[in-house]
N, C-alpha and C positions, 0 to 999 in steps of 0.2 A: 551738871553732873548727875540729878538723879534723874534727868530723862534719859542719859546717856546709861545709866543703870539699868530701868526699867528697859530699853530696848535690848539690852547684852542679855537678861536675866529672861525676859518672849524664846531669844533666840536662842538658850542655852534650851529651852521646853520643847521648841521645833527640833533642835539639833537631839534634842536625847532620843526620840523616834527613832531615831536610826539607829539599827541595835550595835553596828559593826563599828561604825567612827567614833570615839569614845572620846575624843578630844578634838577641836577647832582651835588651830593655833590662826589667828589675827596679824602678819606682821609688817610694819614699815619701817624699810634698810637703808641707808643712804651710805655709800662706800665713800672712804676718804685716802682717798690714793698717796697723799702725803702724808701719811699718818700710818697708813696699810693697816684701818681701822674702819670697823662698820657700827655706826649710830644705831641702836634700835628699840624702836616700843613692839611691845608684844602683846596682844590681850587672846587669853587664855580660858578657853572653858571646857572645863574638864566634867563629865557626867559620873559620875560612882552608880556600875550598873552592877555590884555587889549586892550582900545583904548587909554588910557591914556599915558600921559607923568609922567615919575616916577623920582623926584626929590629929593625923599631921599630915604633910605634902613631901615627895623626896625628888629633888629636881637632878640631872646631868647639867654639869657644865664644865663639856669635855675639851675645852680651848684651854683648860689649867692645867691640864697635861702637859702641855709645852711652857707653860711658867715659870719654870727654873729647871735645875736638877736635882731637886728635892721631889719631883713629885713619884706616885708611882711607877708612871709608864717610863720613863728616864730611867729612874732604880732598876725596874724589869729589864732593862736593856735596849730602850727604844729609842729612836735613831737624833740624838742631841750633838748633832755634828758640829764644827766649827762654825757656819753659818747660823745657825740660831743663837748660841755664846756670843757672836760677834752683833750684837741689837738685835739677833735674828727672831729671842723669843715671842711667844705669845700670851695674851689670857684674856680673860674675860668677866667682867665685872657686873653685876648686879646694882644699879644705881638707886630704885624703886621696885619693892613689890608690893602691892596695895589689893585686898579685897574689892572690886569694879562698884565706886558707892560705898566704902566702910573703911575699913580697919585699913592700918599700915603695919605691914607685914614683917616690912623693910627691920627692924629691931631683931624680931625673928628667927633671922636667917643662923644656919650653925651647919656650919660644916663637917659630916662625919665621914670615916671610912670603913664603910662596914664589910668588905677584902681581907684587910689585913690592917697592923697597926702602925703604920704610917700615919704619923698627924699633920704632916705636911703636907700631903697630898689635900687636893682644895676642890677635886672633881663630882663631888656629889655634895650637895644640901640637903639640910630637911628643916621645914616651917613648921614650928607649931602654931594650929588655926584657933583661934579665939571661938568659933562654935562648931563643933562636927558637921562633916558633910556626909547628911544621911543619907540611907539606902534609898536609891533610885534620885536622887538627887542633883543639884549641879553648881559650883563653884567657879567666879569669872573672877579672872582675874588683871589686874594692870601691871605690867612692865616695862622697867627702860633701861636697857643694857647698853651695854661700851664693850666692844670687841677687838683687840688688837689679834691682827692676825700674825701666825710667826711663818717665818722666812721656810717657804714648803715642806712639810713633812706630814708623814703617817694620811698623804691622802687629803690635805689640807693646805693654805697657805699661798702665799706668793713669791714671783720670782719677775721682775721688772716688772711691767705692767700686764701677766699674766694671774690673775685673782684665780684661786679653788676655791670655795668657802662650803664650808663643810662640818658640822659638827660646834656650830657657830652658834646658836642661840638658847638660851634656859628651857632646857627638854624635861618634861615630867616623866618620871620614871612609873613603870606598871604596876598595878596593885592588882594581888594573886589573893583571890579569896581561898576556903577550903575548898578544895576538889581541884582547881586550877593547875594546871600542870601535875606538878609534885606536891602543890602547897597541902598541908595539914590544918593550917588556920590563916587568917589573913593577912600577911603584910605587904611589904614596897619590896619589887624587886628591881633595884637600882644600884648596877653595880658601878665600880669604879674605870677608870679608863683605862687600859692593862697593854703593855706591849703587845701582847699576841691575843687579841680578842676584837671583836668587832661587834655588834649592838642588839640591842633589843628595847622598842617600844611599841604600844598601841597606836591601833588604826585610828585615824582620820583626816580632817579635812584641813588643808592650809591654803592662805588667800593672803599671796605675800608680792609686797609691792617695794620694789629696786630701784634707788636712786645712784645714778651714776654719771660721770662725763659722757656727755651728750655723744661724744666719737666711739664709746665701747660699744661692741658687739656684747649682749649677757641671754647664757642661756639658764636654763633651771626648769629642776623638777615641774610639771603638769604641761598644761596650756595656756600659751600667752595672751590675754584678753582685750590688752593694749598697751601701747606705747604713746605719752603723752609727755610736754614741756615739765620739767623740773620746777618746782618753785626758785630756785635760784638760775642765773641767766650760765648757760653755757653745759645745762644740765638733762639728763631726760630720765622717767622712770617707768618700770617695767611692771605689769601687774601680770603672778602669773597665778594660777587655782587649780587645785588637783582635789578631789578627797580621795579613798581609801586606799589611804598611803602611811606610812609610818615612821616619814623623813623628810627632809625639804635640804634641797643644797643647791647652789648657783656658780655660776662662773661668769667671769668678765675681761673683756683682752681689746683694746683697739686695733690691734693688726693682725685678728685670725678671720681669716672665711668662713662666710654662712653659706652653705649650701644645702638646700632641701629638696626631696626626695617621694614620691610614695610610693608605697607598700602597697601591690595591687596584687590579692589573692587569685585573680582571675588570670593572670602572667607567670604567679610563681607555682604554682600549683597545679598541677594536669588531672584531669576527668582521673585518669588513671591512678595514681597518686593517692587521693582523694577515696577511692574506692577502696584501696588499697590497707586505705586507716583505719576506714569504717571495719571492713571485715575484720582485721586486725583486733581493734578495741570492742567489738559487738555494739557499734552503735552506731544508729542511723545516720546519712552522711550530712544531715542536718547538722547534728551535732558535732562534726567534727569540719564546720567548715570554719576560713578566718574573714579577719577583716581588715579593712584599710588600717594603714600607720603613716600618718608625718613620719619620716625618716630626717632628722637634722642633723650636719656633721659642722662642729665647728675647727675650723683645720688650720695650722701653722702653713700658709701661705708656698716655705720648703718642703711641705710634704702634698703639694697638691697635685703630683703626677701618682699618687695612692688613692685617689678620688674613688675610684669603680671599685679598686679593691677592699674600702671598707664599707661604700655600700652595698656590695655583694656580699661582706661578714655580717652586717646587719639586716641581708633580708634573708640570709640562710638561719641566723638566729630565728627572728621571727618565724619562719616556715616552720621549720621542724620542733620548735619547741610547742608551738601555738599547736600540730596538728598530733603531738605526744599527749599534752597535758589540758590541751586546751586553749582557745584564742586570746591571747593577748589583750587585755580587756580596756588597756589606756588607748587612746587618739594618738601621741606622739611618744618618740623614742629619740633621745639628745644625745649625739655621741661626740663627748671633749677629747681633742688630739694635744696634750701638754707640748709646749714650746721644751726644745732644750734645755737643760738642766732643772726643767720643772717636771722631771717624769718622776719625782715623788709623788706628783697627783696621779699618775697612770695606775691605770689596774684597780678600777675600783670600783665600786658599784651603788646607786644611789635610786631609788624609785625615779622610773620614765628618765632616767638622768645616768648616762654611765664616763668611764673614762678609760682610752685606750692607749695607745703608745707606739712608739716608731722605734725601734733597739736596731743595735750595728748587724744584728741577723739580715731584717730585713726582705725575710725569700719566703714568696708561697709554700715553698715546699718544706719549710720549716716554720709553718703555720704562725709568722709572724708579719705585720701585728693581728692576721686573723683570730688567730686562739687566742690574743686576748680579749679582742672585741666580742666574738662570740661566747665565751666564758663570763663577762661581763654582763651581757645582754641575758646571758641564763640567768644571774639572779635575778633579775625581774622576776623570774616562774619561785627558785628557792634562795630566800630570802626576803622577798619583795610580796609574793601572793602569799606562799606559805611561809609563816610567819614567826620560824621557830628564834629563843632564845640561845643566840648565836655564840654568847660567855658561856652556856650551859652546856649544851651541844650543836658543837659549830661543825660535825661533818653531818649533818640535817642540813644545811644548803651548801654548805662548800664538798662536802664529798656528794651528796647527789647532783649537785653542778656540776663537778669533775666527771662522773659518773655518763652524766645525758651529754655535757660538751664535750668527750672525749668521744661517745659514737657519733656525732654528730660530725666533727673532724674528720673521722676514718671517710663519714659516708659522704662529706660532701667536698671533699677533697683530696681524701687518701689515706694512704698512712704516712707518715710522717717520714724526712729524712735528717739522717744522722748528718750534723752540719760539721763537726769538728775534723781539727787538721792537725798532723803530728810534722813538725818540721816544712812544714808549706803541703804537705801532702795529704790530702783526703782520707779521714780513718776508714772514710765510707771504702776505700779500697781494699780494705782488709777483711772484711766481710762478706759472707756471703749475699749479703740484701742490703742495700744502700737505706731501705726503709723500715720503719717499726711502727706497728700499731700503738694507739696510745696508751692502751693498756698494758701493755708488754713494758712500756717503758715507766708507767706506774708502778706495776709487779717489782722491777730492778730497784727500785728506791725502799720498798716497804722491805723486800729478806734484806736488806743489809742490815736493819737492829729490829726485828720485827715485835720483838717482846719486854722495849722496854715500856710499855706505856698502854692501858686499857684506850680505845676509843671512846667512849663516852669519859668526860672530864672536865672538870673547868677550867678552859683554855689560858689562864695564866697557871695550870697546876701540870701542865706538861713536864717532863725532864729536861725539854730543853725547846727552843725556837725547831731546831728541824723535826723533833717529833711531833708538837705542833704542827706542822704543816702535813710530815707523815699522814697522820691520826684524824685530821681532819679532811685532807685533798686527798693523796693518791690510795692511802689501803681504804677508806669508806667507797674508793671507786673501784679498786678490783672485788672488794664483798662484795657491791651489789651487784657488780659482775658476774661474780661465782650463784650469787643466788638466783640471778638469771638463767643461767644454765642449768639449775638444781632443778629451779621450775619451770624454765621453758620459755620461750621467747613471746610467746603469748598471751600465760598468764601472767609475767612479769609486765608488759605493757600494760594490762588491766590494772595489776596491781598498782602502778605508778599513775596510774590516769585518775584510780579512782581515790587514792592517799591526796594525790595533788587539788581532786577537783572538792573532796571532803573538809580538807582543811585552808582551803582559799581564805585571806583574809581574818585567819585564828591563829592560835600560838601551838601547836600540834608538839610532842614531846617523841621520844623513842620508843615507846610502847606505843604510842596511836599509829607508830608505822608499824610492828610486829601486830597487832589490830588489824590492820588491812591487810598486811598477809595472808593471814589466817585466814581470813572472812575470803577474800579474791581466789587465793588458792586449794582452798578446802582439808588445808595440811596444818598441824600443827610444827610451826616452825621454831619455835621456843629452844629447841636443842643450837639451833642455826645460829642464832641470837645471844646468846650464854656464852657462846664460845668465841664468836670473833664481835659483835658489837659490844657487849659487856666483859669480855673478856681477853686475855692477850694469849692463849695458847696459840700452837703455829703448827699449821701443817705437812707433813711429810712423808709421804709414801714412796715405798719405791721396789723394783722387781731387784731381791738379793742371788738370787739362784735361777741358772736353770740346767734338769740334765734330761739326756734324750737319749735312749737306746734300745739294742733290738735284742731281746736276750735269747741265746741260742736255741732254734729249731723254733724260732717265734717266726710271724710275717710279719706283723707290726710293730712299728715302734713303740715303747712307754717314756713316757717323758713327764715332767714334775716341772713346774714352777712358782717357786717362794716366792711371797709377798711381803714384803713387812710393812708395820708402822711403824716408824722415826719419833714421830712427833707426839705431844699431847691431843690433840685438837682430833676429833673422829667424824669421819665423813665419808657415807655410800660411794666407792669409787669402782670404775669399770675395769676389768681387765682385757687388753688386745693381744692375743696370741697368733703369731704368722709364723705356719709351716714350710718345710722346703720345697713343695709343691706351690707354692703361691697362694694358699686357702689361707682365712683366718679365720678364728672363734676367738667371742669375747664375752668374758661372764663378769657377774654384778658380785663385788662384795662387798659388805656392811662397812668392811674397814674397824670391829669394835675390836677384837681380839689385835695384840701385838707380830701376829704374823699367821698367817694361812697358805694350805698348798694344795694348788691344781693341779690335778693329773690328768693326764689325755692319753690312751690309745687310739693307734692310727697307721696309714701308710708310710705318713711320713714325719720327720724327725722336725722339732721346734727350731725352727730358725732365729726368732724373735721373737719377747713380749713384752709388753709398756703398760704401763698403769696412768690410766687420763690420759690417753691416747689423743682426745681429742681436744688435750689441755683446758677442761671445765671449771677446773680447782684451781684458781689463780692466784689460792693464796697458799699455795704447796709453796715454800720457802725453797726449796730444794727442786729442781727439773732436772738436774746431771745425774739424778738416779732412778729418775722412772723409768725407762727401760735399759734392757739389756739385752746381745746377743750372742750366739754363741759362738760365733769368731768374731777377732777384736775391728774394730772398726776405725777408719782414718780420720775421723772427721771431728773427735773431740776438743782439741785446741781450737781450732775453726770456733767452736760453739762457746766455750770460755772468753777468747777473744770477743765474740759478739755481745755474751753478756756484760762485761768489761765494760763496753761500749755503751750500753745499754744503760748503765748505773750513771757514769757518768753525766751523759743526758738527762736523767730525770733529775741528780741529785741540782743540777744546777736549774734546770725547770723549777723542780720545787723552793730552790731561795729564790728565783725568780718572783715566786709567786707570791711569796710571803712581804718579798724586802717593800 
């Protein structure tokens, strides 16, 4: 044991060099299929690259969320179906924790919840250490956990002999010194497991090895190093190694397809293209070229005439996000297709490790299962590289995902079509456009309640599950929309290449993005920011008036059109005025004042004006009264209808995307 020490305590000295992996999780799994139980030792070395002295440890151990319905995420509303009641639950137990060489921690252990005052809930620990781990320091440690997995949920679990595992092992929670984010002094920011919230921990390195019946296929986070005999006969295990990553999760199935793939920049990508981005981003095309990917698809056997179609979603991911933000920087990319009734694991995202899904949609043209795969495959970039705290602010990778995998969509496939049917018959007939951009159908979801809920928030402190999703996916994806058009399609690219490639591999907060703004666009964007990221005011403009006439013994006409603001929220908008002659003028107003009026003399009388003509402001709550004309026009029901339409579709998108 103490050589076994002295060589963990070398390795923790080589391991702290590295400024970015802050912790090497060690693990050996052995799944127990009769049991739907995973065996585990864990050995753990965590570096304190603080000033601080670190007096206690706060670990996650998010499988006790599913331990009863006492815990939090159940309380919050989290999806405790008849199948987990029925033997279906989970959890996770702590059998050993032991300093590597010293103490036994195991006494220790105390479960707090520092959320809310639930004492039932069982999902965070913290250890008090018998000596501090001083600044610049490093702590190893031993563990032996028992994992019962519960019957699929929240992205997790099993369903026959299809294994997720996921959120499966004693995670050490981050330690925020002063300046760190938000922190003011140093503590553990380890929250608890919440209905509507998804994760946050530090970078590094995991070297985790999978025992399993010998007949499963098992994929997981990194690169697989090898597959070798089980110590028990009929067995095999998997060793796979990734570092700077911030999670480790696996899968296992005997009757899914392994099919692999690669990712060849020199196929997906054209001379042109390529030039294209450089000029784009101002940088050489050195720098914005990519690189090879292992593509692996593990796939439900029923869905293998879908083969081309998700690796065509997986290498449009990789292309365009790699050549947005930058290359793709892991070897492989794992994409799980859930069997039947195990699509609680779909939709989910996991470093080099994602999970997709097959729904009764089903149709290219309703970007399914592509826009999940490739919204999937986006957290890799937000989420996965940049590495924001997702309980704190979770539209920092779920609405800039939305945001990049919603033009991604438009561009590499279309816009989307309206799938639905009123009595066998096609809505898309009622409408003038059988398609909508993704955006548009974001827009519909956010004016429906746009101001119950600031965006930035603690994702269990929403008003509800659907504002949560709101707040987090589809209005963080029309802002950054809106602020794309404010700035320009150029320096917004900048702006995202260089937030993205700045905070690769750190925990970036909502001001380090206001930060880059600033700095990329030479603008003080602070007003921008105040009012829809920090704020919930809502936009609305709209042209109230117009008169046109030719006052006696005149030759031209005088004509006046009112503008109002509706709304709280104030923002530079353009005005487009079309005269009877077919000419148009369009002037800029500040939008501060609650209403202003343009006059024009001329030959000819105002036919028409609109305000955001060229719909920039996608987060005008209101479109049915930016413009107006001066005879009435046929086409306004047509346009109600399609917005109708329009809500519909995203409001079920978004519980899609949530459930």
């Amino acid at each position: 044991m103490r050589a076994l020490s002295i060589f963990l305590l070398a390795a923790a000295a080589a391991f702290a060099a590295d400024g970015r992996n802050i912790v090497d999780y060690r693990i050996s799994a052995k799944l127990v299929p009769k049991d739907h139980a995973v065996e585990g030792h864990e050995t753990l070395i965590w570096h304190n690259v603080s000033k601080d002295e670190i007096r206690e440890l706060q670990f996650h151990l998010y499988m006790n969320a599913f331990r009863d319905a006492k815990s939090t995420f159940v309380r919050e509303g989290g999806r405790a179906d008849s199948r987990l009641k029925d033997n279906g639950w989970g959890h996770i137990d702590v059998k050993r924790l032991e300093i590597a060489g010293g103490a036994d921690l195991t006494p220790a252990i105390k479960f707090i919840h520092p959320d809310d005052d639930n004492a039932d809930d069982r999902t965070v620990i913290s250890v008090a250490l018998p000596q501090p781990v001083r600044a610049g320091g490093s702590i190893t440690l031993d563990i032996d956990f028992y994992t019962k997995l519960p019957h699929v949920v929240a992205r997790t679990g099993y369903h026959g002999t299809f294994y997720m595992v996921a959120q499966w092992f004693p995670k050490i929670g981050v330690w925020e010194t002063a300046g760190d984010r938000y922190s003011t002094a140093g503590h553990w920011n380890c929250h608890q497991f919440h209905a509507h919230s998804e994760f946050y921990a530090d970078y590094g390195r995991f070297d985790v090895s999978i025992t399993t019946p010998s007949e499963y296929v098992v994929g997981a986070t990194g690169v697989e190093q090898e597959t070798k005999a089980g110590a028990l006969p009929g067995t095999a295990t998997h060793r796979f190694v990734q570092a700077d990553v911030h999670e480790f999760a696996w899968t296992a199935q005997p009757t899914c397809l392994r099919i692999t793939r690669t990712f060849d920049p020199a196929r997906e990508v054209t001379p042109a293209e390529l030039a294209d981005t450089a000029r784009l981003l101002g940088l050489p095309q050195s720098e914005v070229r990519l690189t090879p990917v292992e593509m692996i698809i593990l796939l439900q056997p029923e869905h293998a005439a879908q083969t081309e179609r998700q690796f065509r979603a997986l290498r449009t991911g990789i292309k365009y996000f790699g050549l947005w933000y930058g290359a793709y920087p892991y070897k492989t990319i794992t994409l799980v297709d859930p069997p039947h009734n195990g699509m609680q694991a779909g939709g989910m995202e996991y470093p080099t490790l994602i999970t997709g899904g097959t729904s009764w949609l089903d149709d290219p043209y309703v970007h399914s299962p592509e826009g999940v795969i490739v919204h999937e495959f986006g957290h890799q970039f937000w989420y996965g590289l940049v590495g924001n705290n997702e309980f704190e602010e979770s539209w920092l990778d779920e609405g800039f995902n939305t945001y990049s995998t919603d033009t991604i969509l438009d561009l590499a496939y279309g816009a989307q079509r309206l799938p639905f049917r009123l009595l066998s018959v096609p809505l898309t007939r009622f409408v003038a456009s059988p398609f909508a951009p993704q955006m548009d159908l974001n827009r519909a979801a956010y004016v429906v309640d746009p101001k119950v809920d600031e965006m930035v928030r603690n994702a269990w402190q929403y008003y509800s599950g659907m504002s949560y999703g709101v707040n987090s996916y589809v209005r963080p994806g029309i802002t950054l929309t809106t602020l794309g058009n404010i700035l320009g399609r150029q320096t917004m690219a900048r702006v995202m290449r260089t937030y993205h490639q700045r905070w690769r591999y750190r925990h970036p907060t909502s001001l380090d993005f206001l930060k880059v703004v600033n700095e990329v666009s030479g603008r003080d964007m602070k007003w921008f920011f105040d009012q829809f990221v920090f704020g919930s005011n809502v936009v609305d403009y709209g042209v109230s008036d117009i008169t046109s006439e030719k006052p006696e013994g005149k030759k031209e006409y005088e004509s006046k059109v009112r503008v109002r603001r509706y709304g709280e929220a104030i923002v530079p908008v353009e005005l487009r005025v079309r005269f009877t002659d077919g000419k148009f003028v369009n002037r800029e107003w500040d939008g501060r004042y609650r209403w202003a009026d343009f006059k024009f003399t001329g030959p000819a009388a105002v036919a028409a004006a609109t305000v955001d003509p060229d719909r920039k402001i996608l987060l005008d709550v209101r479109y049915a009264n930016n413009g107006r004309t001066m005879k009435p026009q046929a086409r306004p029901v047509m346009k109600w209808t399609e917005n109708l339409v329009f809500w519909a579709e995203q409001l079920l998108l978004a519980v899609a995307s949530i459930a």
